[in-house]
MOPAC internal coordinates of N, CA, C and O (Angstrom, degrees):
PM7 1SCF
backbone

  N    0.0000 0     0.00 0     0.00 0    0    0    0
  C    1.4586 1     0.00 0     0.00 0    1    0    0
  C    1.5240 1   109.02 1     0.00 0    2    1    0
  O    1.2310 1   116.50 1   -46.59 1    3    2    1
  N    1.1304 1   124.25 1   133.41 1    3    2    1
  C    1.4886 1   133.03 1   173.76 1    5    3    2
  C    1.4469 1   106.53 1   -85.37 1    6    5    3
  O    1.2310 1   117.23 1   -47.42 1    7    6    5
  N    1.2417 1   122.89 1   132.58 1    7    6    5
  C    1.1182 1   119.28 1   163.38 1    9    7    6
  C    1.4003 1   137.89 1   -50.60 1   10    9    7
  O    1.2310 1   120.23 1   126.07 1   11   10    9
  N    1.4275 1   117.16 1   -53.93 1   11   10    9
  C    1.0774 1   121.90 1   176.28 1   13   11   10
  C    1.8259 1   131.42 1   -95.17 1   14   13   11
  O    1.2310 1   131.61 1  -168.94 1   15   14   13
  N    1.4980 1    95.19 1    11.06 1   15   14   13
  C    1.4873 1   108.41 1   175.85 1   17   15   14
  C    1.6989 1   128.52 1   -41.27 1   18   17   15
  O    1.2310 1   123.87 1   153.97 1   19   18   17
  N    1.2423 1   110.19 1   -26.03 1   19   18   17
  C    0.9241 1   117.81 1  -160.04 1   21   19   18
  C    1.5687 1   101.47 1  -102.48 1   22   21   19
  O    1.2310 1   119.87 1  -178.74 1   23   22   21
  N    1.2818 1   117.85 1     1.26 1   23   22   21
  C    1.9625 1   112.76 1  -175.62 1   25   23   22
  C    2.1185 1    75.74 1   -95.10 1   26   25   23
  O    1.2310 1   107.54 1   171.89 1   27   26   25
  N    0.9569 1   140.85 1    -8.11 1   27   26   25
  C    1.5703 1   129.01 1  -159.31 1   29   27   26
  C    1.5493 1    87.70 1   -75.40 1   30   29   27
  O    1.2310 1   132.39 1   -29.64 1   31   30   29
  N    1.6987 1    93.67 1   150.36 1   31   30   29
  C    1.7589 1   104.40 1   172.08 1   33   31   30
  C    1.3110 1   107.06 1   -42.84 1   34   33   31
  O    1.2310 1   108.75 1    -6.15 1   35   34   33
  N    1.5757 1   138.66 1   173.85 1   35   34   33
  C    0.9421 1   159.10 1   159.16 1   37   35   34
  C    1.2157 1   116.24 1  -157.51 1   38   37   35
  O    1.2310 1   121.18 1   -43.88 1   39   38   37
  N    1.6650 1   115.35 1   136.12 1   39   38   37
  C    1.5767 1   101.88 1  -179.84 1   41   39   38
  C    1.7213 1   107.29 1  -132.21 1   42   41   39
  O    1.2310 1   126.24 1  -149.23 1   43   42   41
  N    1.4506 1   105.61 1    30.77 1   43   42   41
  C    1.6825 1   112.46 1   134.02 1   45   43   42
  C    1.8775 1    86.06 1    88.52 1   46   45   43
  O    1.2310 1   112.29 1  -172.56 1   47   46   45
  N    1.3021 1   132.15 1     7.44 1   47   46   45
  C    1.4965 1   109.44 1  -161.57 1   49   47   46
  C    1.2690 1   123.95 1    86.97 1   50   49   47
  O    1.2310 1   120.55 1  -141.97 1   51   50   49
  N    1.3650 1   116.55 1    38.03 1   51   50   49
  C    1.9480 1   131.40 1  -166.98 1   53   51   50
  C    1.2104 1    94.12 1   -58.21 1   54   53   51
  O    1.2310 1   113.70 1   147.17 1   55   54   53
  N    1.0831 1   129.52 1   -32.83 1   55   54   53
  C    1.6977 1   120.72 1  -175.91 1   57   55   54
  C    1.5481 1   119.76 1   -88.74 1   58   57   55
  O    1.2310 1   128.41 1   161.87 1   59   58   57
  N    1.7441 1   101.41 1   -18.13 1   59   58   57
  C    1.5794 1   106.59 1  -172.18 1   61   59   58
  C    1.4919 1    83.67 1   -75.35 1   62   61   59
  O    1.2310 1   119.96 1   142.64 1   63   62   61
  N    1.1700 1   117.68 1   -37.36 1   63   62   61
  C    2.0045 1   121.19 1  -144.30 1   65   63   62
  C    1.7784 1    81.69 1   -71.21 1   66   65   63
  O    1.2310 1   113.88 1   130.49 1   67   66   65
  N    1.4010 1   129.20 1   -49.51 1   67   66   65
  C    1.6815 1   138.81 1  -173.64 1   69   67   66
  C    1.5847 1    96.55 1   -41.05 1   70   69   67
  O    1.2310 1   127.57 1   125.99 1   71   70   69
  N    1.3604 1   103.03 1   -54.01 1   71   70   69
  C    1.3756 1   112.73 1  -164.65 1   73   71   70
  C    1.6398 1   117.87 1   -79.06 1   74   73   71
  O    1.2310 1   113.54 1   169.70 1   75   74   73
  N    1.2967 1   129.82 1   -10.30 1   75   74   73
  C    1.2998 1   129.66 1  -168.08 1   77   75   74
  C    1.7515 1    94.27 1   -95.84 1   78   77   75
  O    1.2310 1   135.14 1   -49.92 1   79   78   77
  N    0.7826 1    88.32 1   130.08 1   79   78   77
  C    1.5462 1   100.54 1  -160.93 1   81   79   78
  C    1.8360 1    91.44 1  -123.72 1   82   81   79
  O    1.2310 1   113.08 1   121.81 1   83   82   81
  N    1.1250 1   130.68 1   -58.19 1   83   82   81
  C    1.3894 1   127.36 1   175.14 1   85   83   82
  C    1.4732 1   110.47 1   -77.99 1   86   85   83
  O    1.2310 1   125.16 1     0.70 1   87   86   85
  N    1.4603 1   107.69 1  -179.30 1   87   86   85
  C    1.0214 1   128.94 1  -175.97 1   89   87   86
  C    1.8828 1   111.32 1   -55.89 1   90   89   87
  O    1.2310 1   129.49 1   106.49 1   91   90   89
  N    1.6811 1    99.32 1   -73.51 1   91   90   89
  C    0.7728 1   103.27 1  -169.27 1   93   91   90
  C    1.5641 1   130.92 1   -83.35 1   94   93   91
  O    1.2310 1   122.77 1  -165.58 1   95   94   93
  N    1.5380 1   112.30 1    14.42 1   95   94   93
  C    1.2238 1   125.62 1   168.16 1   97   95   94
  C    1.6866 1    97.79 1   -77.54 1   98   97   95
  O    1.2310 1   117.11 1   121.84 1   99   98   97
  N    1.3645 1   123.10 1   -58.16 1   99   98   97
  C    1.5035 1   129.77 1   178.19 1  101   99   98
  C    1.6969 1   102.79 1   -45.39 1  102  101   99
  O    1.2310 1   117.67 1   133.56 1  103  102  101
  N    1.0202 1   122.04 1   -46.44 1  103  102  101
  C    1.6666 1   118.56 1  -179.09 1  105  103  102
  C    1.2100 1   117.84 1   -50.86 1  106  105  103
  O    1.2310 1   124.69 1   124.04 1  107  106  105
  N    1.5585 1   108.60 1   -55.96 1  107  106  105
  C    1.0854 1   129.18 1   169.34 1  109  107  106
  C    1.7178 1   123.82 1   -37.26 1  110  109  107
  O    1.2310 1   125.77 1   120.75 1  111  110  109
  N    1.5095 1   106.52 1   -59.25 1  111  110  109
  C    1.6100 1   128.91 1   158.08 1  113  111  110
  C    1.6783 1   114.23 1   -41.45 1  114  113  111
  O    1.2310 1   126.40 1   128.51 1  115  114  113
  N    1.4889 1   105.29 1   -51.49 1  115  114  113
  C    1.2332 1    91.74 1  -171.64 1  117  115  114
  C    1.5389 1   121.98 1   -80.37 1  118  117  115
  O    1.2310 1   123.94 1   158.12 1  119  118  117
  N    1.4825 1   110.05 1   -21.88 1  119  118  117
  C    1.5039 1   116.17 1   165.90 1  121  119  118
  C    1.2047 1    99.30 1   -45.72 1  122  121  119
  O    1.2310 1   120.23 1   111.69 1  123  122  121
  N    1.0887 1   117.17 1   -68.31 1  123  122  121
  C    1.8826 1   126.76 1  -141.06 1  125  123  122
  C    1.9471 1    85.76 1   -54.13 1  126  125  123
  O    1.2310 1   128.05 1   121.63 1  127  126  125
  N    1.2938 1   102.10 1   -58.37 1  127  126  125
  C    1.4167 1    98.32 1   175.86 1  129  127  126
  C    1.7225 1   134.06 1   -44.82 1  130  129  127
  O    1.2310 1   130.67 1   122.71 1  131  130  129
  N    1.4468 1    97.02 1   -57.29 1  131  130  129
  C    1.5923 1    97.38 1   161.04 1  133  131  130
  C    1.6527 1   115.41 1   -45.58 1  134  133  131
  O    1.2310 1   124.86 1   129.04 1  135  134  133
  N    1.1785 1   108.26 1   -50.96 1  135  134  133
  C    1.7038 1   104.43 1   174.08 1  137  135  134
  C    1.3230 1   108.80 1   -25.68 1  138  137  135
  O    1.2310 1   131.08 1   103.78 1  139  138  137
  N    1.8373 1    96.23 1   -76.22 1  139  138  137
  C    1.6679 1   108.98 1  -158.13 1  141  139  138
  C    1.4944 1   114.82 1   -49.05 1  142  141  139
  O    1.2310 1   123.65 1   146.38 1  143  142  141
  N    1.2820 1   110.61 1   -33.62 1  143  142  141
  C    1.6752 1   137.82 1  -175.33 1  145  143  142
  C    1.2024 1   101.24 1   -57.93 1  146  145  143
  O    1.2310 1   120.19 1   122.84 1  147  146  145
  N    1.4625 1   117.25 1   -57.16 1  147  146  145
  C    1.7026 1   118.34 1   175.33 1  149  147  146
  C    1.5306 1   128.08 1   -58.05 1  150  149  147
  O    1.2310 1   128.28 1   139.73 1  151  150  149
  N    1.7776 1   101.66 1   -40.27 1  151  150  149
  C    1.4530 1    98.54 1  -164.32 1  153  151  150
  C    1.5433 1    92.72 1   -87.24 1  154  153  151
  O    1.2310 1   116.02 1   174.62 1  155  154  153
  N    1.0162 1   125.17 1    -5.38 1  155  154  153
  C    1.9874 1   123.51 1  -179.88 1  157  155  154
  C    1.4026 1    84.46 1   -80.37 1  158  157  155
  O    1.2310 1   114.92 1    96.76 1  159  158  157
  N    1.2204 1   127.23 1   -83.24 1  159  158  157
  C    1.3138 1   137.01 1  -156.10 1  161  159  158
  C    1.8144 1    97.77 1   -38.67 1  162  161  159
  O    1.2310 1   117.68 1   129.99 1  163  162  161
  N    1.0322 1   122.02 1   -50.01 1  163  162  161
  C    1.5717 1   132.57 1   167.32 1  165  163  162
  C    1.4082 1   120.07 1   -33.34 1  166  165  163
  O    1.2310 1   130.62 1   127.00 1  167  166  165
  N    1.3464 1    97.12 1   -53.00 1  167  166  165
  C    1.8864 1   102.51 1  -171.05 1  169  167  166
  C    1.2815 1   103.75 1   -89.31 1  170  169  167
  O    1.2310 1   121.82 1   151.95 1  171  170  169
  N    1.3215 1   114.12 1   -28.05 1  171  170  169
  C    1.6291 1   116.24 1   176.60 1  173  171  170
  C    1.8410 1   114.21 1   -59.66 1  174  173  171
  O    1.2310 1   128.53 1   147.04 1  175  174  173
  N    1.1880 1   101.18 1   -32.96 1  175  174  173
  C    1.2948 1   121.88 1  -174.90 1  177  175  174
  C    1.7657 1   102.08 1   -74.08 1  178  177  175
  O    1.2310 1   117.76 1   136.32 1  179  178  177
  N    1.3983 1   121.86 1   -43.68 1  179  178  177
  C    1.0889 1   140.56 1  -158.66 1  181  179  178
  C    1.8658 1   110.83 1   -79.06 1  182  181  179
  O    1.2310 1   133.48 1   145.20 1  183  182  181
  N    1.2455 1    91.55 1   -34.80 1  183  182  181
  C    1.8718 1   126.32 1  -175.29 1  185  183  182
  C    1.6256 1   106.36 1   -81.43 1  186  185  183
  O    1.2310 1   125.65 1   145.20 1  187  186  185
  N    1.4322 1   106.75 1   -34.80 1  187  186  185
  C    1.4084 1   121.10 1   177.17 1  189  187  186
  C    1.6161 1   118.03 1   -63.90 1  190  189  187
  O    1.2310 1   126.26 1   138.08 1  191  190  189
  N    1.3616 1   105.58 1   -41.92 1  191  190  189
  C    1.5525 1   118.62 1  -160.27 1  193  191  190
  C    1.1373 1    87.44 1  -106.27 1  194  193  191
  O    1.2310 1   101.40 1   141.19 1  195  194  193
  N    1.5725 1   151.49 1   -38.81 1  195  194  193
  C    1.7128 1   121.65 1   153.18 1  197  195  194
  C    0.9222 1   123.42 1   -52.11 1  198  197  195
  O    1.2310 1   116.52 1   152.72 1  199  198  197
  N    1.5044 1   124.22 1   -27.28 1  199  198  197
  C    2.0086 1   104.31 1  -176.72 1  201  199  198
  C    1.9721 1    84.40 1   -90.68 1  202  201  199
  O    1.2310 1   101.12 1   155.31 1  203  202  201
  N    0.9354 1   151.96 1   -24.69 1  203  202  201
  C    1.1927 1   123.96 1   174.58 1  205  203  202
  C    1.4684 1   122.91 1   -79.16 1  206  205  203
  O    1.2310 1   119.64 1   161.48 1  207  206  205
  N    1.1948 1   118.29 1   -18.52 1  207  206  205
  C    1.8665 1   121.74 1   159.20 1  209  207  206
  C    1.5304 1    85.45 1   -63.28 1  210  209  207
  O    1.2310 1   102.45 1   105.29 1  211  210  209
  N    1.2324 1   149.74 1   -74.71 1  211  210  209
  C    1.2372 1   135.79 1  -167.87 1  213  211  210
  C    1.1852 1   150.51 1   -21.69 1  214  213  211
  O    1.2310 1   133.75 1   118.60 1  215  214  213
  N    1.8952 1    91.03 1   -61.40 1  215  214  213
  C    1.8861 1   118.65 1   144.78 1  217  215  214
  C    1.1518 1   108.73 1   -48.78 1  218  217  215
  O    1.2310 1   110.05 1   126.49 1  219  218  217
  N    1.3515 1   136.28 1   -53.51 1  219  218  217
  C    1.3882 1   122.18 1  -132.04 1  221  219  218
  C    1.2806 1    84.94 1  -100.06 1  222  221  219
  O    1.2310 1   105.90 1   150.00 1  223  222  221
  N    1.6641 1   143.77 1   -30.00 1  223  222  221
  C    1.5098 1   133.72 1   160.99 1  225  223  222
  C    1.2274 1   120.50 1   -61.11 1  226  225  223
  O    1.2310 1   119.50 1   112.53 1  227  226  225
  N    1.2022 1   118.56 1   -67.47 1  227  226  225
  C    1.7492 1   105.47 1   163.95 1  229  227  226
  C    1.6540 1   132.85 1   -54.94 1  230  229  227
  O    1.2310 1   117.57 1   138.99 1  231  230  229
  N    0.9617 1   122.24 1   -41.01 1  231  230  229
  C    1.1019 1   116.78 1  -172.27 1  233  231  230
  C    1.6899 1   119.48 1   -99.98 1  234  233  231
  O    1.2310 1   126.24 1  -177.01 1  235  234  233
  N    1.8039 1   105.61 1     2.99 1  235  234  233
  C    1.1306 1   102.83 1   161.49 1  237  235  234
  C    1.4602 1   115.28 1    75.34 1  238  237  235
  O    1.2310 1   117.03 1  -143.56 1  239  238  237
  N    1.4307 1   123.25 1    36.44 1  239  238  237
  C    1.6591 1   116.54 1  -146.73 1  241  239  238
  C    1.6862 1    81.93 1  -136.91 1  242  241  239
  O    1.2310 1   115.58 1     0.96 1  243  242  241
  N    1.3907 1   126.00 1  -179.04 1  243  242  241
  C    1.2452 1   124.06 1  -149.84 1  245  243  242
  C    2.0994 1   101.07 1  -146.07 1  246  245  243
  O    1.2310 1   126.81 1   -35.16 1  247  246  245
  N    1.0007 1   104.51 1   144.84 1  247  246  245
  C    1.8048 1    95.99 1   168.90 1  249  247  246
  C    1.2647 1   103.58 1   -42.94 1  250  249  247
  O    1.2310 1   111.77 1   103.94 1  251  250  249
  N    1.2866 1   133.11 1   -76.06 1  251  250  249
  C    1.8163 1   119.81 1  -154.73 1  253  251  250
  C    1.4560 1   101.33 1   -83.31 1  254  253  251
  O    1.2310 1   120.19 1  -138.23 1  255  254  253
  N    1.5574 1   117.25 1    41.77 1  255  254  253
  C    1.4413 1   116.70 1   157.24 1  257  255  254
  C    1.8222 1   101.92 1  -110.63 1  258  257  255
  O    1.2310 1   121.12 1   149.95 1  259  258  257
  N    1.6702 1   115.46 1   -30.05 1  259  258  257
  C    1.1285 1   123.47 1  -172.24 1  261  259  258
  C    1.8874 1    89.88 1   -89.19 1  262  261  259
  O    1.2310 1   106.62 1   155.75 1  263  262  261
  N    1.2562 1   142.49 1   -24.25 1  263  262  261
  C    1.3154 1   123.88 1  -148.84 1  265  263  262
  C    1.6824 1    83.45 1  -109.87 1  266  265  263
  O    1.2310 1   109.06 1   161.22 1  267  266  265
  N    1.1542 1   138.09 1   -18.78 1  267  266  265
  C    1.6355 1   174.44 1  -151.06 1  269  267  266
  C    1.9427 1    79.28 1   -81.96 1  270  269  267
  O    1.2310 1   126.33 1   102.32 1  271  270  269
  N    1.6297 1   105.44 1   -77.68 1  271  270  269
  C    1.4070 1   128.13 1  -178.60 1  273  271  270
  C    1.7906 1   121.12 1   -41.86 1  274  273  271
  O    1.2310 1   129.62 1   123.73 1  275  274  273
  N    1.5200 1    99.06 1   -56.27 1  275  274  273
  C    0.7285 1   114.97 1   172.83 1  277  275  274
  C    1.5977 1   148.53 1   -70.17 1  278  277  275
  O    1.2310 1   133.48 1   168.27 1  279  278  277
  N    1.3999 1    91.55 1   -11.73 1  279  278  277
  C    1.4107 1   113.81 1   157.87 1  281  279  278
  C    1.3737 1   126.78 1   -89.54 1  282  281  279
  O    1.2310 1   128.99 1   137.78 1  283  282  281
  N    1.3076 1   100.28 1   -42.22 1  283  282  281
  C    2.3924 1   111.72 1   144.66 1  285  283  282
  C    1.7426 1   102.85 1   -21.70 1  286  285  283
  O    1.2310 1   144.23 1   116.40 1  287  286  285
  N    1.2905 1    70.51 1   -63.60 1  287  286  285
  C    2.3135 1    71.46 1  -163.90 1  289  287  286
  C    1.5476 1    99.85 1   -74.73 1  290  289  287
  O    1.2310 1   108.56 1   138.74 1  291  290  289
  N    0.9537 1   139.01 1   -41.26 1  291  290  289
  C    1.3806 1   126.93 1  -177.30 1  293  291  290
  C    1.3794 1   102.96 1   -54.54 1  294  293  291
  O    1.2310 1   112.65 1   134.48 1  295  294  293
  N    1.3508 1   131.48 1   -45.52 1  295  294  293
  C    1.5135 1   135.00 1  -165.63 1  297  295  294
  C    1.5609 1   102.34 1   -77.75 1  298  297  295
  O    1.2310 1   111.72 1   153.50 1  299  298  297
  N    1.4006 1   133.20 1   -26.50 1  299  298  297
  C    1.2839 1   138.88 1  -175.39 1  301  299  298
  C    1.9467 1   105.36 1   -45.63 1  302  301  299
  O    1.2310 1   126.04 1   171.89 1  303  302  301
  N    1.5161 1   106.00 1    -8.11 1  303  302  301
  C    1.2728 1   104.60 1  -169.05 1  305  303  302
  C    1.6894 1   114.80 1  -119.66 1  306  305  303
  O    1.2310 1   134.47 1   171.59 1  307  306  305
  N    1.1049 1    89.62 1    -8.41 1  307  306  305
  C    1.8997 1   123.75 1   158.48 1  309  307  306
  C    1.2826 1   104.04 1    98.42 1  310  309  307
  O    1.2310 1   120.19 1  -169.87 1  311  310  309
  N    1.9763 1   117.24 1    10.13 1  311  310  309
  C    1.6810 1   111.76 1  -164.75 1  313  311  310
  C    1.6979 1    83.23 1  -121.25 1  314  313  311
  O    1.2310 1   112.61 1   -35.56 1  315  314  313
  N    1.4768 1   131.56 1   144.44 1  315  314  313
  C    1.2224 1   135.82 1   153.97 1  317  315  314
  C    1.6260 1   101.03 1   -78.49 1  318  317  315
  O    1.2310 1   111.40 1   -58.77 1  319  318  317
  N    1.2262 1   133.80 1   121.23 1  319  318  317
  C    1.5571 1   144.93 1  -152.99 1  321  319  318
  C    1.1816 1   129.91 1   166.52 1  322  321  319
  O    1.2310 1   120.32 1  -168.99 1  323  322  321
  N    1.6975 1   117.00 1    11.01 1  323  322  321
  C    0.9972 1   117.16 1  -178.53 1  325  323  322
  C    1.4629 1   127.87 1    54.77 1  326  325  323
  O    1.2310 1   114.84 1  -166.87 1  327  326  325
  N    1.1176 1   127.38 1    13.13 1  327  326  325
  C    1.0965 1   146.33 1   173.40 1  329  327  326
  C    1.5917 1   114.77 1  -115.79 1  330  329  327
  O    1.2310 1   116.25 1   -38.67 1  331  330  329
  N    1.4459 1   124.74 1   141.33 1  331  330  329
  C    1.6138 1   115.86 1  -179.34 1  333  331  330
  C    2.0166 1    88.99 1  -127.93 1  334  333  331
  O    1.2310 1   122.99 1  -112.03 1  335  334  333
  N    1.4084 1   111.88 1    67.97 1  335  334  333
  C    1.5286 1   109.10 1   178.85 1  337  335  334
  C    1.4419 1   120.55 1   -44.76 1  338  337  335
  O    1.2310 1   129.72 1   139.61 1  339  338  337
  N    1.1440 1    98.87 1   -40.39 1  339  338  337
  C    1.9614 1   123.78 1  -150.70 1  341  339  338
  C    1.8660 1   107.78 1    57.98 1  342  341  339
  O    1.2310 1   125.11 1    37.90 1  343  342  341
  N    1.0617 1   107.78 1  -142.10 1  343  342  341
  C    1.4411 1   127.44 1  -150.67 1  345  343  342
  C    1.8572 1    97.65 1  -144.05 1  346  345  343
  O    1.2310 1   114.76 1   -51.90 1  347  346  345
  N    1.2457 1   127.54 1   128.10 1  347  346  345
  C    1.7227 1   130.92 1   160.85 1  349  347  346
  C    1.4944 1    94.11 1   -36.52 1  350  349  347
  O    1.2310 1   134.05 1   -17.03 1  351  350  349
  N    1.3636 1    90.44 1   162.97 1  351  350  349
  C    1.3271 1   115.32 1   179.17 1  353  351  350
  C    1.4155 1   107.87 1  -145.18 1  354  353  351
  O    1.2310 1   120.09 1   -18.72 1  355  354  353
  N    1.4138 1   117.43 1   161.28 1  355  354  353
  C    1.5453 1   123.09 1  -161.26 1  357  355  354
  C    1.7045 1    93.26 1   -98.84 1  358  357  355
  O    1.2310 1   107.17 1   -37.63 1  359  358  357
  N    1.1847 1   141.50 1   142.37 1  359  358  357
  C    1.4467 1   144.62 1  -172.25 1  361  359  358
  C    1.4973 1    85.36 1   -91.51 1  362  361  359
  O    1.2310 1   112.59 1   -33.62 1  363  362  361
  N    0.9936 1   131.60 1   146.38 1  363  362  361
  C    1.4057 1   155.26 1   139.44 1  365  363  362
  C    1.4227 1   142.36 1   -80.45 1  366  365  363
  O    1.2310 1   135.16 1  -168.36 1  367  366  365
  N    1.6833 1    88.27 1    11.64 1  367  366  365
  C    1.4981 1   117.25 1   160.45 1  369  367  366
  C    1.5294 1   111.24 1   -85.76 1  370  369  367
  O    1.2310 1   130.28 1   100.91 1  371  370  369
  N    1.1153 1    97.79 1   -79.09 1  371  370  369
  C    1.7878 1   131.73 1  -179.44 1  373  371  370
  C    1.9603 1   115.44 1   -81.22 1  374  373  371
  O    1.2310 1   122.90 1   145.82 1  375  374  373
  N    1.5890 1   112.04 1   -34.18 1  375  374  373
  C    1.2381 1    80.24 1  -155.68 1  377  375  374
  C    1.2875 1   144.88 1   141.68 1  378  377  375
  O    1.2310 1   138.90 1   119.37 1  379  378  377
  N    1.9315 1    80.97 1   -60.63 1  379  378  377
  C    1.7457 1   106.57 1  -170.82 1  381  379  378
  C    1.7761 1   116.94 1   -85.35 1  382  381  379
  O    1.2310 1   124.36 1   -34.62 1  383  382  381
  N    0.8349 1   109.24 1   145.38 1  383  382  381
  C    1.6385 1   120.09 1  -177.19 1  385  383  382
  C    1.7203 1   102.59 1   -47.16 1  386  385  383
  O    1.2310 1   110.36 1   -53.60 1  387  386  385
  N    1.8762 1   135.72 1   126.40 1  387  386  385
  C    1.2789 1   118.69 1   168.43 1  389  387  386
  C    1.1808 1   102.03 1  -144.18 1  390  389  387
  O    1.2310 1   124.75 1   -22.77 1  391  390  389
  N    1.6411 1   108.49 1   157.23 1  391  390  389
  C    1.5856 1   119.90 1  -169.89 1  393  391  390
  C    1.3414 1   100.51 1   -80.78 1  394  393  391
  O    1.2310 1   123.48 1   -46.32 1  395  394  393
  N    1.5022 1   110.93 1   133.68 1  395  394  393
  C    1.3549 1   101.14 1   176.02 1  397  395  394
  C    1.2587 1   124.43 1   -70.51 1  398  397  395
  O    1.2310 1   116.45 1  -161.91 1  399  398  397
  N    1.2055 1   124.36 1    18.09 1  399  398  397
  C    2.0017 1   143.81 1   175.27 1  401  399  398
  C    1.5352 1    94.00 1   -69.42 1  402  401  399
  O    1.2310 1   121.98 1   147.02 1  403  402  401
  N    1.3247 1   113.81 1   -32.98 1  403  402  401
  C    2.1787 1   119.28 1  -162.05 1  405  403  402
  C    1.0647 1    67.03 1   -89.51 1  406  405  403
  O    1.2310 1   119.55 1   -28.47 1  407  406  405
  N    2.0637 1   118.47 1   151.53 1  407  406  405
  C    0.6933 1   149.79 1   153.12 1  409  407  406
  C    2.0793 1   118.81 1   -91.93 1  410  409  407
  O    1.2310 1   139.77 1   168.27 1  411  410  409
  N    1.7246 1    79.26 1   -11.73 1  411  410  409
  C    1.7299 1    89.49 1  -167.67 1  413  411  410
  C    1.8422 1    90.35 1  -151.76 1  414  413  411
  O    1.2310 1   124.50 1   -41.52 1  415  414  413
  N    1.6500 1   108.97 1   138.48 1  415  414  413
  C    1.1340 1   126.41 1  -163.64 1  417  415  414
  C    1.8499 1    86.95 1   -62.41 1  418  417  415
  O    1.2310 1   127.05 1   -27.63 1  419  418  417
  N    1.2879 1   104.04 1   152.37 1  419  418  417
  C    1.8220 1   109.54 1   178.16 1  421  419  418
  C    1.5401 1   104.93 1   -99.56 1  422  421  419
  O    1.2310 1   115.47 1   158.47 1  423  422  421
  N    1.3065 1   126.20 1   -21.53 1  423  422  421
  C    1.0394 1   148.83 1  -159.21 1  425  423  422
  C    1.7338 1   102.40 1  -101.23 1  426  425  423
  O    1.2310 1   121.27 1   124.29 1  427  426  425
  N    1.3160 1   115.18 1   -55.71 1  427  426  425
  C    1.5219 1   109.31 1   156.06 1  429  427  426
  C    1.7182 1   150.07 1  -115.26 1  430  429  427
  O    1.2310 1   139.70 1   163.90 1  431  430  429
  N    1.4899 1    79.39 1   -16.10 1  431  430  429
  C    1.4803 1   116.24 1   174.11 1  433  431  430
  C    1.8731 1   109.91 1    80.27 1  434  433  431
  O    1.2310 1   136.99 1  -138.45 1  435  434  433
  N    1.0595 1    84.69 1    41.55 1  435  434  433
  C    1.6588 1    95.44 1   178.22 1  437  435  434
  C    1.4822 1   105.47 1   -83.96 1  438  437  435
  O    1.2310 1   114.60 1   -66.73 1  439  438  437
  N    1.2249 1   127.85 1   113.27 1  439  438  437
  C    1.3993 1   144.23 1   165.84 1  441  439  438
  C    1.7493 1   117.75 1   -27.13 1  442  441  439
  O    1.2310 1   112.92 1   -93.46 1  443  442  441
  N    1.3005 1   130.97 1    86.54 1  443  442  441
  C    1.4688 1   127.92 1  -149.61 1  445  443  442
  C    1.6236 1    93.85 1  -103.50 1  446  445  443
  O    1.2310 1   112.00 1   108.54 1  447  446  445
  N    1.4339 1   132.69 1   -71.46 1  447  446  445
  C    1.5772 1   148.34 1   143.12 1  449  447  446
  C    1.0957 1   104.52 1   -61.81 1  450  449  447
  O    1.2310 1   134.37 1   -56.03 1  451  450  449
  N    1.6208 1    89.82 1   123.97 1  451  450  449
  C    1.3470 1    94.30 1   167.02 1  453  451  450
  C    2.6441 1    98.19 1  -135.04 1  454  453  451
  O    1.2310 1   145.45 1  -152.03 1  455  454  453
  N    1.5159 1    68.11 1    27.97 1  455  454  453
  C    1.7322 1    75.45 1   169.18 1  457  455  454
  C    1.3287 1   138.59 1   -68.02 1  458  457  455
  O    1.2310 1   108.47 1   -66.13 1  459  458  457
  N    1.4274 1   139.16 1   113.87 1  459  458  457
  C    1.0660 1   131.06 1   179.72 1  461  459  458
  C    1.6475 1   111.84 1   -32.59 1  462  461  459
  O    1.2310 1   120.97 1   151.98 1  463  462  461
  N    1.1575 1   115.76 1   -28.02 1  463  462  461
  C    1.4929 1   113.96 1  -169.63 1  465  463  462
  C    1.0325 1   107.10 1   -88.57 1  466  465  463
  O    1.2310 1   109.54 1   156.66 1  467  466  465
  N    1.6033 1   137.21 1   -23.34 1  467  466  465
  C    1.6073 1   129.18 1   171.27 1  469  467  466
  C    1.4027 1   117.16 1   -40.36 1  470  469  467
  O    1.2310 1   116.67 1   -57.83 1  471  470  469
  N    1.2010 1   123.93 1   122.17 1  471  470  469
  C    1.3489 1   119.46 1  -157.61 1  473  471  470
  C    2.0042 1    87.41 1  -120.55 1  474  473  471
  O    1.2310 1   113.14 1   -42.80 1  475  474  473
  N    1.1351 1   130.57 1   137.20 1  475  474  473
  C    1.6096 1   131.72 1  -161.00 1  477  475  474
  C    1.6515 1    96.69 1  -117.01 1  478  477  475
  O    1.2310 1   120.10 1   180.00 1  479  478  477

């Protein structure tokens, strides 16, 4: 098992999704998807709390130093919400207004994030 296999693009079966033409072929699709969605979301979760037993052994640091942190980045967006949205950004390809969710302009495909943490 690779550790980090699961942050890699995925595009869910783009050809199954072309091809589901009924109902219950799409149901079908979207399970399989919810699956994958769960067991990533799982290990991500799992990957999280070993590198923070990690921090918090080496570096001697405490939960409300990490939840302390973590409210930093939640606020980076000016809403406490558990959410870190940000604000569009202007592409510097094109121009055009983009959510900082695109990692790459849609409009030109100009490389905007290029963060390990952009998650697609």
């Amino acid at each position: 098992m690779k550790l980090f296999d699961f942050m890699g693009k995925r595009d869910f079966g783009a050809e199954a999704a072309k091809k589901a033409t009924d109902a219950e072929t799409m149901v079908k699709l979207l399970r399989r998807q919810n699956r994958v969605l769960k067991a990533n979301l799982e290990r991500s979760f799992m990957v999280s709390h070993a590198l923070w037993e990690i921090v918090r052994f080496q570096c001697g640091l405490t939960d409300e130093d990490i939840l302390r942190k973590v409210s930093e980045i939640d606020l980076r967006d000016g809403v406490l919400d558990g959410k870190n949205e940000g604000t569009a950004t202007i592409c510097p390809g094109c121009g055009q207004r983009v959510s900082t969710r695109n990692p790459a302009c849609p409009y030109c495909g100009h490389i905007i994030d290029e963060s390990i943490f952009n998650v697609d």
